[in-house]
C-alpha positions in Angstrom: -2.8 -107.2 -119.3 -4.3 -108.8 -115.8 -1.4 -109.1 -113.0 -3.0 -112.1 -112.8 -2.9 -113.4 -116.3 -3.1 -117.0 -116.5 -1.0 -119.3 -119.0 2.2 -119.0 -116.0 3.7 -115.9 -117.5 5.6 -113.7 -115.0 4.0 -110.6 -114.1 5.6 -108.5 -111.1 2.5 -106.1 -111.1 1.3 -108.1 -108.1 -0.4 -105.8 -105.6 0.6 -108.3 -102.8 4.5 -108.4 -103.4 4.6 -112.2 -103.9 4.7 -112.2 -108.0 8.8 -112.6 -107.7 9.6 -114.5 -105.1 6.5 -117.1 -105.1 6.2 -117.9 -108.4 3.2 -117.2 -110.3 0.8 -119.9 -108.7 1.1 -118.0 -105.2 -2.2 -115.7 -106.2 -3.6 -116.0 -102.4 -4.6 -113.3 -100.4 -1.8 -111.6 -97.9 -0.3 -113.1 -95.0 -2.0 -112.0 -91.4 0.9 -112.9 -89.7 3.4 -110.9 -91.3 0.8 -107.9 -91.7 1.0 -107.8 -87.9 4.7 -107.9 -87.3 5.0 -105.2 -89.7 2.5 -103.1 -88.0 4.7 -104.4 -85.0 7.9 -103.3 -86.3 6.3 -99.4 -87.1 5.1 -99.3 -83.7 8.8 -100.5 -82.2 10.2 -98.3 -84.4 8.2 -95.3 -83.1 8.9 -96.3 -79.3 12.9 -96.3 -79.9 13.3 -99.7 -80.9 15.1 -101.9 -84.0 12.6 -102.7 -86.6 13.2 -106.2 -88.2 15.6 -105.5 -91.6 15.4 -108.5 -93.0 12.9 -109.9 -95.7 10.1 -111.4 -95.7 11.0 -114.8 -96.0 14.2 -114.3 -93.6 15.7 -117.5 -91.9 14.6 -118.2 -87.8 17.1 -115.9 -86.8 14.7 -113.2 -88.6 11.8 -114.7 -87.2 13.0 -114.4 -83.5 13.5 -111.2 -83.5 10.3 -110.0 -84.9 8.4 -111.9 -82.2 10.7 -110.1 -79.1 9.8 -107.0 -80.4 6.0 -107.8 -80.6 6.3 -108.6 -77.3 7.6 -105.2 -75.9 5.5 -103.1 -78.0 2.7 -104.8 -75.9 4.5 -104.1 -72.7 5.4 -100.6 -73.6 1.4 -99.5 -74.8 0.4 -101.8 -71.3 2.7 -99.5 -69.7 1.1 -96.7 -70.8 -2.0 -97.5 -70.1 -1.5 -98.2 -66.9 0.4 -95.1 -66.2 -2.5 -92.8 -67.6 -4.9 -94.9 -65.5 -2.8 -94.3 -62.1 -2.5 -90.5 -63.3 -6.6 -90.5 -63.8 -6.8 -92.1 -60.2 -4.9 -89.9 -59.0 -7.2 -86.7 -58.6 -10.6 -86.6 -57.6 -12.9 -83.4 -56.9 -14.6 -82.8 -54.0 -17.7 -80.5 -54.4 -19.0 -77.0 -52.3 -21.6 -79.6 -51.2 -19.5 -82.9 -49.8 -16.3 -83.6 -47.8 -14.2 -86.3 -48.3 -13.2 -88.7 -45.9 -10.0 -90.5 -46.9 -8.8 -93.8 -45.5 -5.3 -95.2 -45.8 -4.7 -98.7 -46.3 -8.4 -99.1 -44.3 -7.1 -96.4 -41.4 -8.7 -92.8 -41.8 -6.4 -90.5 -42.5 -7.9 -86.7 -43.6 -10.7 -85.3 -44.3 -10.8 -83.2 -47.3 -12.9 -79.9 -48.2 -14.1 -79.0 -50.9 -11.7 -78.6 -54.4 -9.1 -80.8 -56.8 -7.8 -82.6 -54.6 -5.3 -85.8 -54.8 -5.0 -89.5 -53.4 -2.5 -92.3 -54.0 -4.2 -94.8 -56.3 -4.8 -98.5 -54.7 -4.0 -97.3 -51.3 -6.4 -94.4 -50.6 -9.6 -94.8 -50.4 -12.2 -91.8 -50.8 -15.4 -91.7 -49.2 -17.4 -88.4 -50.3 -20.1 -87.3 -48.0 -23.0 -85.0 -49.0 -22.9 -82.5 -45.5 -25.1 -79.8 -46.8 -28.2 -81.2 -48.2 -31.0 -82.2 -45.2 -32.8 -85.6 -45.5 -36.3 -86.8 -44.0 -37.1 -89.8 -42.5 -40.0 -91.1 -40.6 -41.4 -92.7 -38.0 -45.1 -94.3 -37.3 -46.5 -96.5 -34.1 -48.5 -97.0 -31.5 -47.1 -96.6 -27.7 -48.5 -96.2 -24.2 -49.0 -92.8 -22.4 -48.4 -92.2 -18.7 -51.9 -92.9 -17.8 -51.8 -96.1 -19.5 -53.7 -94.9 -22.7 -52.8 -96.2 -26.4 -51.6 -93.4 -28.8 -50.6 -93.4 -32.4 -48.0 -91.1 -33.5 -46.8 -90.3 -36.5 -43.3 -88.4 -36.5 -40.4 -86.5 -39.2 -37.3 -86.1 -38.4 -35.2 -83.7 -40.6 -31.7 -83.9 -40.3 -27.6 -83.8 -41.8 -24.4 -84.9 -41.7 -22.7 -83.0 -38.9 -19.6 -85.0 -38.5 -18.1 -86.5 -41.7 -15.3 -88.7 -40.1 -18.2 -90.0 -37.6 -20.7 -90.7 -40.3 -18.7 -92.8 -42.5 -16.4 -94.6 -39.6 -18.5 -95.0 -36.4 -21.9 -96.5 -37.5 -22.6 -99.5 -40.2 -25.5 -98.4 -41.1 -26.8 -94.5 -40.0 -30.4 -94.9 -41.2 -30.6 -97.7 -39.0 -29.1 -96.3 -36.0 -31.6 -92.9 -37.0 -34.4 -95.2 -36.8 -34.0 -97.2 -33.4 -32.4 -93.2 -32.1 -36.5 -92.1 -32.8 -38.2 -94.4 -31.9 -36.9 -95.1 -28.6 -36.7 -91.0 -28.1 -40.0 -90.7 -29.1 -41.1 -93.9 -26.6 -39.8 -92.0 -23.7 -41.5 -88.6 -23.9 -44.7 -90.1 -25.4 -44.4 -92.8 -22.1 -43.8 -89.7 -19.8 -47.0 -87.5 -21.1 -50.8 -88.0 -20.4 -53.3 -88.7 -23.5 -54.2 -85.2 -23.2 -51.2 -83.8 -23.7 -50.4 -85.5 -26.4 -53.6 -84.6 -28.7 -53.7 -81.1 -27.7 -51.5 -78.3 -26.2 -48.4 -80.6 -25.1 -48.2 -81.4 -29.2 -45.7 -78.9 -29.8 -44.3 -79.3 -26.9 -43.5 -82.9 -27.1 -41.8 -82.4 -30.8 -39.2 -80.2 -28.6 -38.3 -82.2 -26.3 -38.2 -85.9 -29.1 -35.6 -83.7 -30.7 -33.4 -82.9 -27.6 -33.6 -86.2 -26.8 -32.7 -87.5 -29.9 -29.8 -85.3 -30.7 -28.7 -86.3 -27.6 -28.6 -90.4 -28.5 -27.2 -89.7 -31.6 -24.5 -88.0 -30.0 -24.1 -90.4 -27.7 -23.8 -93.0 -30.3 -21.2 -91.0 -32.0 -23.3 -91.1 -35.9 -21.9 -87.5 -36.7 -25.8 -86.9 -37.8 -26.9 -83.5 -36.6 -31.5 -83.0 -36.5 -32.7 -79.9 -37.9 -35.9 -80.6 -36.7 -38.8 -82.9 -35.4 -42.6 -82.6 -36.6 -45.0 -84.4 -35.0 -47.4 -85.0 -37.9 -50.6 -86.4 -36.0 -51.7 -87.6 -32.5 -54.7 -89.6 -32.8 -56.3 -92.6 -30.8 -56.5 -96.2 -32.2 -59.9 -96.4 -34.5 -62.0 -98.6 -32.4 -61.9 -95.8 -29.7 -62.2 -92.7 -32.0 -65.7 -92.3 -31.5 -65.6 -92.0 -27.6 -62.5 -90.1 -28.2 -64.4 -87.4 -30.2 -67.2 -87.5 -27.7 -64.9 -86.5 -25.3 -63.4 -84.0 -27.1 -66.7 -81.9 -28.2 -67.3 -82.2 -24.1 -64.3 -80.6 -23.6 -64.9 -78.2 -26.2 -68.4 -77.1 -24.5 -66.6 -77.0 -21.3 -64.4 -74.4 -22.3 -66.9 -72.1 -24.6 -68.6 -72.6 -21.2 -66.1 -71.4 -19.3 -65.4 -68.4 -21.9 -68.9 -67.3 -21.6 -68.8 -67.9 -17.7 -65.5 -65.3 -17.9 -67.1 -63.0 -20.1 -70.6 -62.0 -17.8 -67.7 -62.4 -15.1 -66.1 -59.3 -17.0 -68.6 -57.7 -17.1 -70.7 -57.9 -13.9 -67.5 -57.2 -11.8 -66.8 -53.4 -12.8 -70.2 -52.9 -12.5 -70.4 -53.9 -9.1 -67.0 -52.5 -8.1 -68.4 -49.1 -9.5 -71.2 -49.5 -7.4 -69.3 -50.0 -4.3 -67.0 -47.4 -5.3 -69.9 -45.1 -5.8 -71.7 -46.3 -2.6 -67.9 -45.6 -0.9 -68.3 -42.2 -1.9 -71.7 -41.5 -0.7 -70.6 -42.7 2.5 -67.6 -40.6 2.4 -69.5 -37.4 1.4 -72.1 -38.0 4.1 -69.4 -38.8 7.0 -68.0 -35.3 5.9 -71.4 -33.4 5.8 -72.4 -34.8 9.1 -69.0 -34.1 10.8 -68.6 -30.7 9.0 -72.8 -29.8 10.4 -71.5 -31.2 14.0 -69.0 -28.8 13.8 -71.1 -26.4 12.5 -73.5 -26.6 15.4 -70.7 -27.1 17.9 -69.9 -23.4 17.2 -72.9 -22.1 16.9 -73.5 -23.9 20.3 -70.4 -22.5 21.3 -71.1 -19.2 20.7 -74.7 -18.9 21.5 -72.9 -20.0 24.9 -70.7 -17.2 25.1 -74.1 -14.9 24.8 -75.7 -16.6 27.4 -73.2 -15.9 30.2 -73.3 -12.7 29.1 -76.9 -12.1 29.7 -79.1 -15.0 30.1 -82.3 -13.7 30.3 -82.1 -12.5 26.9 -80.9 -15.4 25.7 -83.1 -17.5 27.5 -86.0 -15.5 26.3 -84.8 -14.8 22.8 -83.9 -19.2 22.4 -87.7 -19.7 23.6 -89.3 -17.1 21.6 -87.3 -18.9 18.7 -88.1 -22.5 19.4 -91.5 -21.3 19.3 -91.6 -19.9 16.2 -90.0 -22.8 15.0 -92.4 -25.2 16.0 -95.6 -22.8 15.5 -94.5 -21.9 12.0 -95.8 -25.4 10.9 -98.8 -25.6 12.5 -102.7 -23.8 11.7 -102.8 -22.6 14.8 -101.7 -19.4 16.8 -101.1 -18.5 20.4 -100.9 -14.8 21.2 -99.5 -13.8 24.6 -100.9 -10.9 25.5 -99.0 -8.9 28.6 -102.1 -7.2 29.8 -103.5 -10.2 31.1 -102.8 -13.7 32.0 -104.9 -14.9 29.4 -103.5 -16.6 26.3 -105.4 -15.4 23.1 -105.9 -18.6 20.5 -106.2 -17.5 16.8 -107.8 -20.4 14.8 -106.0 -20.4 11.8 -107.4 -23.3 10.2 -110.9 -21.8 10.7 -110.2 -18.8 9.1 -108.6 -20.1 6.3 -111.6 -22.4 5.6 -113.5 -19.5 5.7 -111.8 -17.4 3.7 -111.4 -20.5 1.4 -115.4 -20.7 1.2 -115.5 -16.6 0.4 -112.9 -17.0 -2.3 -114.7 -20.7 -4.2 -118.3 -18.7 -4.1 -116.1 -15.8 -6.2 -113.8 -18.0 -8.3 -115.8 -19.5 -11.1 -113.0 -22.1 -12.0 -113.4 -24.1 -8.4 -109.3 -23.8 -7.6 -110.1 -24.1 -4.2 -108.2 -23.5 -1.0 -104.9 -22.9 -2.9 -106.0 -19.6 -4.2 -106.7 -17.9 -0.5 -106.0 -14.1 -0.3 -103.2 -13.7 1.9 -103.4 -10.2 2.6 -107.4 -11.2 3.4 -106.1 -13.3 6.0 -103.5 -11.1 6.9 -106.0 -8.4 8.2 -108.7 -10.8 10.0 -105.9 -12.0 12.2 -104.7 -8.1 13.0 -108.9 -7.3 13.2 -109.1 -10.2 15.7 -106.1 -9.2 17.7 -107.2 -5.7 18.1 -110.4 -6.7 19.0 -109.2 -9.1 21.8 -107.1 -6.3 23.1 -109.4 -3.6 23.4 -111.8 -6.0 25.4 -109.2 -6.8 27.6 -108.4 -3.3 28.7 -112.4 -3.0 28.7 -112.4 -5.9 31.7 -109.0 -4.0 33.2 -111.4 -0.8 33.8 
Protein backbone atom coordinates (compact mmCIF):
# COMPACT_ATOMS: atom_id res chain seq x y z
CA UNK A 1 0.00 0.00 0.00
CA UNK A 2 0.93 3.87 -1.10
CA UNK A 3 2.56 5.95 2.05
CA UNK A 4 0.33 8.13 0.69
CA UNK A 5 -2.95 6.21 0.64
CA UNK A 6 -5.92 8.29 0.77
CA UNK A 7 -9.14 7.52 2.80
CA UNK A 8 -7.01 9.34 6.20
CA UNK A 9 -5.52 6.03 7.35
CA UNK A 10 -2.22 6.40 9.22
CA UNK A 11 0.72 5.35 7.40
CA UNK A 12 4.28 6.20 9.15
CA UNK A 13 6.14 5.04 5.83
CA UNK A 14 6.40 8.80 5.08
CA UNK A 15 9.73 9.45 3.38
CA UNK A 16 9.59 13.04 4.86
CA UNK A 17 9.17 12.21 8.60
CA UNK A 18 5.83 14.16 9.02
CA UNK A 19 3.31 10.99 8.79
CA UNK A 20 3.20 10.97 12.87
CA UNK A 21 3.44 14.11 14.06
CA UNK A 22 1.34 16.05 11.22
CA UNK A 23 -1.33 13.99 10.69
CA UNK A 24 -2.06 12.50 7.56
CA UNK A 25 -3.19 15.65 5.52
CA UNK A 26 0.48 17.18 5.94
CA UNK A 27 1.59 15.37 2.35
CA UNK A 28 3.74 18.66 1.33
CA UNK A 29 7.08 18.62 0.32
CA UNK A 30 9.99 19.24 3.17
CA UNK A 31 10.65 22.26 4.98
CA UNK A 32 13.75 24.52 3.46
CA UNK A 33 14.14 26.06 6.61
CA UNK A 34 14.73 23.27 8.77
CA UNK A 35 16.78 21.44 5.91
CA UNK A 36 19.28 24.33 6.46
CA UNK A 37 19.62 24.42 10.14
CA UNK A 38 20.24 20.84 10.00
CA UNK A 39 22.88 21.18 7.54
CA UNK A 40 23.77 23.96 10.04
CA UNK A 41 23.85 21.89 13.06
CA UNK A 42 26.38 19.10 11.07
CA UNK A 43 28.61 21.83 10.08
CA UNK A 44 28.68 23.27 14.02
CA UNK A 45 28.99 20.07 15.06
CA UNK A 46 32.14 19.47 12.89
CA UNK A 47 33.78 22.90 13.95
CA UNK A 48 33.40 22.01 17.93
CA UNK A 49 30.17 23.22 18.53
CA UNK A 50 26.51 21.96 20.19
CA UNK A 51 24.23 20.71 17.59
CA UNK A 52 20.53 21.63 18.37
CA UNK A 53 18.92 18.25 20.38
CA UNK A 54 15.72 19.10 20.36
CA UNK A 55 12.94 18.14 17.78
CA UNK A 56 11.70 19.45 15.07
CA UNK A 57 8.93 21.15 16.23
CA UNK A 58 10.86 22.35 19.63
CA UNK A 59 9.37 25.44 21.53
CA UNK A 60 11.40 29.20 20.84
CA UNK A 61 13.93 28.26 23.17
CA UNK A 62 14.82 25.41 20.42
CA UNK A 63 14.50 27.83 17.81
CA UNK A 64 17.06 30.40 19.22
CA UNK A 65 19.55 28.32 19.50
CA UNK A 66 19.57 26.86 16.11
CA UNK A 67 19.73 30.43 14.59
CA UNK A 68 23.14 31.35 17.02
CA UNK A 69 24.72 28.53 15.73
CA UNK A 70 23.95 29.38 12.00
CA UNK A 71 25.33 32.38 12.60
CA UNK A 72 28.88 31.16 13.78
CA UNK A 73 29.18 28.56 11.34
CA UNK A 74 29.10 31.53 8.85
CA UNK A 75 31.71 33.33 10.82
CA UNK A 76 33.91 30.39 11.39
CA UNK A 77 33.94 29.32 7.20
CA UNK A 78 34.31 33.53 6.68
CA UNK A 79 37.13 33.07 8.96
CA UNK A 80 38.58 30.68 6.95
CA UNK A 81 38.38 32.06 4.01
CA UNK A 82 39.87 34.96 4.87
CA UNK A 83 42.75 33.29 6.57
CA UNK A 84 43.55 31.16 3.38
CA UNK A 85 43.27 34.43 1.33
CA UNK A 86 45.90 36.41 3.63
CA UNK A 87 48.08 33.11 3.50
CA UNK A 88 47.69 33.15 -0.64
CA UNK A 89 48.76 37.00 -0.40
CA UNK A 90 51.25 36.32 1.41
CA UNK A 91 53.89 34.95 -1.06
CA UNK A 92 54.57 36.01 -4.35
CA UNK A 93 57.48 34.89 -6.91
CA UNK A 94 59.73 37.00 -8.43
CA UNK A 95 61.29 35.62 -11.67
CA UNK A 96 65.29 35.19 -13.12
CA UNK A 97 63.87 38.03 -15.42
CA UNK A 98 62.27 40.88 -12.92
CA UNK A 99 63.00 42.47 -9.52
CA UNK A 100 60.56 43.48 -7.25
CA UNK A 101 60.19 46.79 -5.80
CA UNK A 102 58.27 46.66 -2.54
CA UNK A 103 56.56 49.69 -0.97
CA UNK A 104 55.32 49.93 2.61
CA UNK A 105 52.30 51.67 3.47
CA UNK A 106 53.18 53.90 -0.01
CA UNK A 107 57.13 54.27 1.32
CA UNK A 108 59.70 51.96 -0.69
CA UNK A 109 61.06 49.65 1.42
CA UNK A 110 63.31 46.64 -0.48
CA UNK A 111 63.92 45.59 -3.46
CA UNK A 112 63.69 41.98 -4.03
CA UNK A 113 65.66 39.41 -6.48
CA UNK A 114 64.65 36.93 -7.95
CA UNK A 115 62.86 33.73 -5.89
CA UNK A 116 59.58 32.89 -3.38
CA UNK A 117 59.64 35.54 -1.68
CA UNK A 118 57.05 37.14 1.06
CA UNK A 119 54.98 40.44 1.79
CA UNK A 120 52.44 41.42 4.42
CA UNK A 121 49.09 41.38 2.78
CA UNK A 122 47.21 44.94 2.62
CA UNK A 123 50.28 46.74 3.60
CA UNK A 124 52.95 45.86 1.09
CA UNK A 125 52.72 46.58 -2.09
CA UNK A 126 54.71 44.73 -4.97
CA UNK A 127 55.78 46.27 -8.01
CA UNK A 128 57.63 43.67 -10.38
CA UNK A 129 59.93 45.07 -12.91
CA UNK A 130 61.00 43.20 -16.13
CA UNK A 131 65.13 44.38 -15.95
CA UNK A 132 66.36 41.96 -18.50
CA UNK A 133 64.42 42.11 -21.49
CA UNK A 134 65.46 45.36 -24.02
CA UNK A 135 62.64 47.47 -25.53
CA UNK A 136 62.54 49.78 -28.73
CA UNK A 137 61.19 52.91 -29.11
CA UNK A 138 61.25 55.49 -31.80
CA UNK A 139 61.61 58.76 -32.75
CA UNK A 140 60.71 60.70 -36.26
CA UNK A 141 60.98 64.67 -37.19
CA UNK A 142 62.27 67.29 -38.97
CA UNK A 143 64.96 69.79 -37.22
CA UNK A 144 67.39 72.45 -38.38
CA UNK A 145 71.13 71.79 -39.00
CA UNK A 146 73.94 74.19 -38.14
CA UNK A 147 73.88 75.75 -41.48
CA UNK A 148 70.33 76.39 -41.28
CA UNK A 149 69.25 73.37 -43.50
CA UNK A 150 65.98 71.25 -42.85
CA UNK A 151 66.62 67.51 -42.14
CA UNK A 152 64.39 64.58 -41.36
CA UNK A 153 65.63 61.97 -39.07
CA UNK A 154 64.29 59.04 -38.19
CA UNK A 155 65.89 57.43 -34.89
CA UNK A 156 65.71 53.87 -32.41
CA UNK A 157 66.61 53.83 -29.31
CA UNK A 158 67.11 50.33 -27.69
CA UNK A 159 67.17 50.33 -24.12
CA UNK A 160 66.35 48.62 -20.13
CA UNK A 161 65.62 48.96 -16.87
CA UNK A 162 68.91 49.72 -15.11
CA UNK A 163 67.67 50.96 -11.85
CA UNK A 164 64.48 49.20 -10.56
CA UNK A 165 63.85 51.46 -7.43
CA UNK A 166 64.31 54.63 -9.96
CA UNK A 167 62.07 53.20 -12.66
CA UNK A 168 59.05 52.56 -10.63
CA UNK A 169 59.50 55.64 -7.95
CA UNK A 170 61.16 58.68 -9.76
CA UNK A 171 59.25 59.08 -13.11
CA UNK A 172 55.22 58.94 -13.77
CA UNK A 173 55.44 57.97 -16.77
CA UNK A 174 59.19 56.52 -18.28
CA UNK A 175 58.09 56.31 -22.00
CA UNK A 176 57.24 59.72 -21.74
CA UNK A 177 60.26 60.99 -20.10
CA UNK A 178 62.21 58.48 -22.95
CA UNK A 179 60.48 60.36 -25.57
CA UNK A 180 61.11 64.17 -24.70
CA UNK A 181 65.08 62.56 -23.35
CA UNK A 182 65.40 61.73 -27.54
CA UNK A 183 64.14 64.14 -28.93
CA UNK A 184 65.66 67.00 -27.37
CA UNK A 185 69.23 64.82 -27.50
CA UNK A 186 68.72 64.23 -30.86
CA UNK A 187 67.80 68.29 -31.44
CA UNK A 188 71.07 69.17 -30.04
CA UNK A 189 73.64 67.15 -32.05
CA UNK A 190 71.51 67.30 -35.22
CA UNK A 191 71.45 71.49 -34.46
CA UNK A 192 75.28 71.29 -33.91
CA UNK A 193 76.20 69.24 -37.35
CA UNK A 194 76.16 70.55 -41.08
CA UNK A 195 73.61 68.87 -43.71
CA UNK A 196 76.54 67.02 -44.89
CA UNK A 197 77.30 65.48 -42.14
CA UNK A 198 74.30 64.33 -41.34
CA UNK A 199 73.56 62.32 -44.87
CA UNK A 200 76.89 60.97 -45.15
CA UNK A 201 80.04 60.17 -43.09
CA UNK A 202 78.98 62.04 -39.74
CA UNK A 203 75.83 59.32 -39.75
CA UNK A 204 77.49 57.05 -37.59
CA UNK A 205 78.95 59.35 -35.93
CA UNK A 206 76.06 61.32 -34.85
CA UNK A 207 74.12 58.00 -33.48
CA UNK A 208 77.28 58.05 -30.88
CA UNK A 209 77.20 60.88 -29.70
CA UNK A 210 72.56 61.02 -29.48
CA UNK A 211 73.34 58.13 -27.23
CA UNK A 212 75.90 59.79 -24.80
CA UNK A 213 73.83 62.45 -24.68
CA UNK A 214 70.84 60.70 -23.95
CA UNK A 215 72.13 58.41 -21.28
CA UNK A 216 73.29 61.34 -19.91
CA UNK A 217 69.59 63.12 -19.50
CA UNK A 218 68.20 60.14 -18.39
CA UNK A 219 70.54 60.03 -15.80
CA UNK A 220 70.07 63.22 -14.97
CA UNK A 221 66.44 62.74 -14.69
CA UNK A 222 66.96 59.93 -12.37
CA UNK A 223 64.46 57.24 -14.76
CA UNK A 224 66.72 54.18 -13.82
CA UNK A 225 66.55 53.45 -17.84
CA UNK A 226 69.88 52.36 -19.07
CA UNK A 227 70.28 52.68 -23.67
CA UNK A 228 71.84 49.82 -25.24
CA UNK A 229 71.98 51.52 -28.27
CA UNK A 230 70.92 54.38 -30.87
CA UNK A 231 70.40 53.66 -34.70
CA UNK A 232 69.92 56.37 -36.87
CA UNK A 233 67.66 54.73 -39.36
CA UNK A 234 67.63 57.47 -42.31
CA UNK A 235 68.82 61.05 -43.00
CA UNK A 236 67.03 62.40 -45.84
CA UNK A 237 65.98 66.02 -46.99
CA UNK A 238 62.28 67.24 -47.01
CA UNK A 239 60.66 65.90 -50.51
CA UNK A 240 60.14 69.16 -52.29
CA UNK A 241 64.07 69.56 -52.23
CA UNK A 242 65.06 65.78 -52.97
CA UNK A 243 65.57 66.41 -56.46
CA UNK A 244 68.29 69.24 -55.98
CA UNK A 245 69.46 67.19 -53.17
CA UNK A 246 70.27 64.22 -55.40
CA UNK A 247 71.72 66.52 -58.00
CA UNK A 248 74.08 67.49 -55.59
CA UNK A 249 74.88 64.37 -54.50
CA UNK A 250 75.78 62.68 -58.05
CA UNK A 251 78.09 66.12 -58.26
CA UNK A 252 79.72 65.07 -55.37
CA UNK A 253 79.98 61.68 -56.44
CA UNK A 254 81.79 62.77 -59.80
CA UNK A 255 83.92 64.95 -57.80
CA UNK A 256 85.36 62.25 -55.94
CA UNK A 257 85.69 59.33 -58.73
CA UNK A 258 87.39 62.48 -60.13
CA UNK A 259 89.54 62.94 -57.56
CA UNK A 260 90.31 59.04 -57.32
CA UNK A 261 91.26 58.99 -60.89
CA UNK A 262 93.27 62.37 -60.45
CA UNK A 263 95.19 60.20 -57.35
CA UNK A 264 95.55 57.26 -59.34
CA UNK A 265 97.79 58.82 -62.72
CA UNK A 266 99.25 60.85 -59.61
CA UNK A 267 100.44 57.25 -58.40
CA UNK A 268 101.58 56.52 -61.08
CA UNK A 269 103.37 59.35 -62.90
CA UNK A 270 105.27 60.15 -59.60
CA UNK A 271 107.61 56.95 -59.32
CA UNK A 272 108.18 57.29 -62.70
CA UNK A 273 109.52 60.52 -62.47
CA UNK A 274 111.28 60.04 -59.22
CA UNK A 275 113.04 57.08 -60.92
CA UNK A 276 114.03 59.24 -63.56
CA UNK A 277 115.59 61.70 -61.38
CA UNK A 278 117.01 59.12 -59.37
CA UNK A 279 118.48 57.59 -62.52
CA UNK A 280 119.49 61.08 -63.91
CA UNK A 281 121.15 61.46 -60.06
CA UNK A 282 123.25 58.65 -60.82
CA UNK A 283 124.45 59.50 -64.20
CA UNK A 284 125.53 62.62 -62.72
CA UNK A 285 127.11 60.94 -59.87
CA UNK A 286 128.95 58.33 -62.13
CA UNK A 287 130.22 61.15 -64.49
CA UNK A 288 131.39 63.56 -61.50
CA UNK A 289 133.42 60.40 -60.42
CA UNK A 290 134.80 59.56 -64.00
CA UNK A 291 135.83 63.10 -64.57
CA UNK A 292 137.44 63.62 -61.13
CA UNK A 293 139.03 60.03 -61.25
CA UNK A 294 140.49 61.02 -65.37
CA UNK A 295 141.67 64.57 -63.61
CA UNK A 296 143.45 62.62 -61.36
CA UNK A 297 144.53 60.35 -63.76
CA UNK A 298 146.05 63.01 -65.92
CA UNK A 299 147.27 64.95 -62.87
CA UNK A 300 149.75 61.98 -62.40
CA UNK A 301 150.61 61.34 -65.53
CA UNK A 302 151.24 65.12 -65.73
CA UNK A 303 153.03 64.66 -62.72
CA UNK A 304 155.21 62.30 -63.72
CA UNK A 305 155.85 63.14 -67.20
CA UNK A 306 157.20 66.23 -65.11
CA UNK A 307 159.47 64.39 -63.10
CA UNK A 308 161.07 63.15 -66.67
CA UNK A 309 161.34 66.43 -67.94
CA UNK A 310 163.67 67.81 -65.25
CA UNK A 311 165.56 65.04 -65.74
CA UNK A 312 166.27 65.52 -69.35
CA UNK A 313 164.26 67.93 -71.21
CA UNK A 314 165.40 67.63 -74.52
CA UNK A 315 164.13 64.23 -74.65
CA UNK A 316 161.14 64.97 -73.30
CA UNK A 317 160.63 67.88 -75.18
CA UNK A 318 161.45 66.10 -78.34
CA UNK A 319 159.75 62.85 -77.49
CA UNK A 320 156.08 65.08 -76.25
CA UNK A 321 156.42 66.78 -79.87
CA UNK A 322 157.15 63.80 -81.84
CA UNK A 323 153.92 62.45 -80.02
CA UNK A 324 151.59 65.28 -80.44
CA UNK A 325 152.37 64.95 -83.92
CA UNK A 326 151.55 61.71 -84.41
CA UNK A 327 148.55 62.31 -82.62
CA UNK A 328 147.30 64.90 -84.72
CA UNK A 329 148.81 63.35 -88.19
CA UNK A 330 147.39 59.99 -87.46
CA UNK A 331 143.88 61.39 -88.49
CA UNK A 332 144.73 63.14 -91.31
CA UNK A 333 145.55 61.90 -95.46
CA UNK A 334 148.42 63.57 -95.32
CA UNK A 335 152.14 62.97 -94.36
CA UNK A 336 155.13 65.18 -93.55
CA UNK A 337 158.48 63.45 -93.57
CA UNK A 338 161.46 65.33 -91.99
CA UNK A 339 164.23 64.41 -93.62
CA UNK A 340 167.77 65.31 -91.60
CA UNK A 341 169.83 65.58 -94.77
CA UNK A 342 168.24 68.60 -95.73
CA UNK A 343 166.08 71.42 -94.69
CA UNK A 344 163.49 70.38 -96.86
CA UNK A 345 160.25 68.89 -95.59
CA UNK A 346 159.19 65.82 -97.84
CA UNK A 347 155.07 65.84 -98.31
CA UNK A 348 153.63 62.39 -99.04
CA UNK A 349 150.01 62.79 -100.53
CA UNK A 350 148.22 60.22 -99.01
CA UNK A 351 144.92 60.93 -100.28
CA UNK A 352 146.33 60.82 -103.83
CA UNK A 353 147.73 57.67 -103.54
CA UNK A 354 145.00 56.14 -102.09
CA UNK A 355 142.65 57.31 -104.87
CA UNK A 356 144.99 55.81 -107.03
CA UNK A 357 145.35 52.78 -105.66
CA UNK A 358 141.57 52.88 -105.18
CA UNK A 359 141.17 53.31 -109.16
CA UNK A 360 143.95 50.21 -109.70
CA UNK A 361 141.98 48.06 -107.28
CA UNK A 362 137.85 49.04 -108.96
CA UNK A 363 139.43 48.36 -112.66
CA UNK A 364 140.39 44.67 -110.95
CA UNK A 365 137.45 44.12 -108.64
CA UNK A 366 134.46 43.08 -110.73
CA UNK A 367 131.89 43.68 -107.76
CA UNK A 368 132.57 47.78 -107.66
CA UNK A 369 133.32 47.72 -103.57
CA UNK A 370 135.23 50.68 -104.07
CA UNK A 371 137.77 52.50 -101.97
CA UNK A 372 137.07 50.32 -98.92
CA UNK A 373 138.80 47.30 -100.38
CA UNK A 374 142.44 49.28 -100.91
CA UNK A 375 145.55 47.01 -100.58
CA UNK A 376 147.31 48.10 -97.57
CA UNK A 377 150.47 46.48 -98.02
CA UNK A 378 150.08 48.25 -101.87
CA UNK A 379 150.14 51.38 -100.14
CA UNK A 380 152.39 50.38 -97.74
CA UNK A 381 155.35 50.01 -100.35
CA UNK A 382 154.52 53.19 -102.69
CA UNK A 383 155.02 55.31 -99.55
CA UNK A 384 158.54 53.39 -98.69
CA UNK A 385 159.30 53.55 -102.84
CA UNK A 386 158.56 57.34 -102.59
CA UNK A 387 160.63 57.93 -99.57
CA UNK A 388 163.61 56.17 -100.91
CA UNK A 389 163.30 57.86 -103.91
CA UNK A 390 163.20 61.41 -102.28
CA UNK A 391 166.29 60.42 -100.32
CA UNK A 392 168.47 59.27 -102.81
CA UNK A 393 167.85 62.55 -104.87
CA UNK A 394 168.65 64.43 -102.01
CA UNK A 395 172.07 63.05 -101.42
CA UNK A 396 172.22 63.34 -105.44
CA UNK A 397 171.86 67.43 -104.91
CA UNK A 398 174.31 67.08 -101.60
CA UNK A 399 177.15 65.85 -104.16
Amino acid sequence: MAWNEPGGNRNDNDPWGTGGGRGGNDQGPPDLDEALKKGLDKLNKLLGGKGNKSGGNGGPSSGGGSSAGGIGAILALAAIIFVGYVVFQSFYTVNEQERAVVLRFGEFSRTEPPGLRFKVPLIDNVNLVRVTSVRNTESTGQMLTQDENLVSVDLQVQYRVGDARAYVLNVRDSNQALAFATDSALRHEVGSSTLDDVLTEGRAELAVRVEQRLQTFLEEYGTGLSIVRVNVESTQPPDAVQDAFREVQRAREDEQQLKEEAETYRNKVVPEARGRAQRLTEEASAYKEEVIERARGETSRFLAVLGVYETAPEVTRERMYIQALEGVLSRTSKVLVDTQSSDNMMFLPLDRLTNRAGTGSDSQDNSGSGSSNIDIQTLSDQVVQELRGRQDSGVRRSR
